[in-house]
C-alpha positions in Angstrom: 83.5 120.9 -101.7 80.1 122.2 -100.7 76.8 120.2 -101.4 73.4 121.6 -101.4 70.6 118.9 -100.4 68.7 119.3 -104.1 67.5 116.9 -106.8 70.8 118.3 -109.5 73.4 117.3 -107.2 70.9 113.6 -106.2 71.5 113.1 -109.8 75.6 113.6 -110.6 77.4 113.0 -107.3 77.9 109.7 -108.0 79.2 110.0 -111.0 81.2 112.9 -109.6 82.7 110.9 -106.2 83.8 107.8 -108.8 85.4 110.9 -110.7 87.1 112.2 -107.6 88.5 108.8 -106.8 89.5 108.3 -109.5 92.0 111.1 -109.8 93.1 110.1 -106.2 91.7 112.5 -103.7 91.0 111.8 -100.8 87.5 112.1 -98.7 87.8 113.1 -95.2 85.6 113.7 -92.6 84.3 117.6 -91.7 85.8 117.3 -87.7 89.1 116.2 -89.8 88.7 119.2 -91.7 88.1 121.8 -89.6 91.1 120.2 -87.3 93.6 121.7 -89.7 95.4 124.4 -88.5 94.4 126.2 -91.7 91.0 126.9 -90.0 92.3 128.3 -86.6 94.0 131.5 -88.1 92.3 134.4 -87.4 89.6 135.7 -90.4 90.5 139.7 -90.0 90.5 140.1 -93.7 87.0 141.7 -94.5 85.8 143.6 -97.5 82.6 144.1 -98.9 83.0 141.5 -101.9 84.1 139.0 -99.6 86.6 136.7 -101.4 87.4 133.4 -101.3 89.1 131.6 -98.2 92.5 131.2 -100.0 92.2 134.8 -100.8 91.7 135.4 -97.3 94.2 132.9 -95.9 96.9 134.1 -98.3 96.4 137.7 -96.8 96.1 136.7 -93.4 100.2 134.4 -93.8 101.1 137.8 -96.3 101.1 135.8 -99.2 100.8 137.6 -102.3 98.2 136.2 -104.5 97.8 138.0 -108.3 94.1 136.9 -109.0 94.5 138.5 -112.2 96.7 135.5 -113.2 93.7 132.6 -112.7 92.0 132.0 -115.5 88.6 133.3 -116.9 85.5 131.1 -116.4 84.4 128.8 -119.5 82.5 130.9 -122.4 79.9 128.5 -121.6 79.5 129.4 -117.8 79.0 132.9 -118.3 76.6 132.7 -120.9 74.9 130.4 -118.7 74.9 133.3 -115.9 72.9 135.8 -117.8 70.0 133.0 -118.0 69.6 132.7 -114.6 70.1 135.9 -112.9 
């Protein structure tokens, strides 16, 4: 998860950690993170849209990965969008 220093995510994360913990994950450090093997493979998947790491990762192991099978964002988020482009 990345956090931006601003006054929104001052407000909610703790209310959003006690919600993590609660459904059991787990908080490690970022040097435990970036230990993983996961972040030593090679990034030689590039494309102008850049997509996400698991995208990338996926390609990288030849994983196929139909993205047409996630699911579509909450009504509410992309009406949300068109206010604040």
């Amino acid at each position: 998860m990345l956090l931006h220093d601003n006054r929104l995510n001052a407000d909610v994360m703790s209310r959003c950690f006690r919600l993590l913990k609660k459904k059991q994950y787990r908080f490690i450090s970022l040097e435990e993170a970036q230990a993983d093997a996961t972040y030593q493979t090679l990034d030689t998947y590039i494309t102008k849209f850049g997509p996400m790491w698991v995208y990338r990762w996926a390609a990288e192991r030849n994983v196929k990965v139909n993205g047409a099978l996630e699911p579509d964002p909450p009504k509410w988020i992309a009406e949300f969008g068109r206010f604040i482009r």
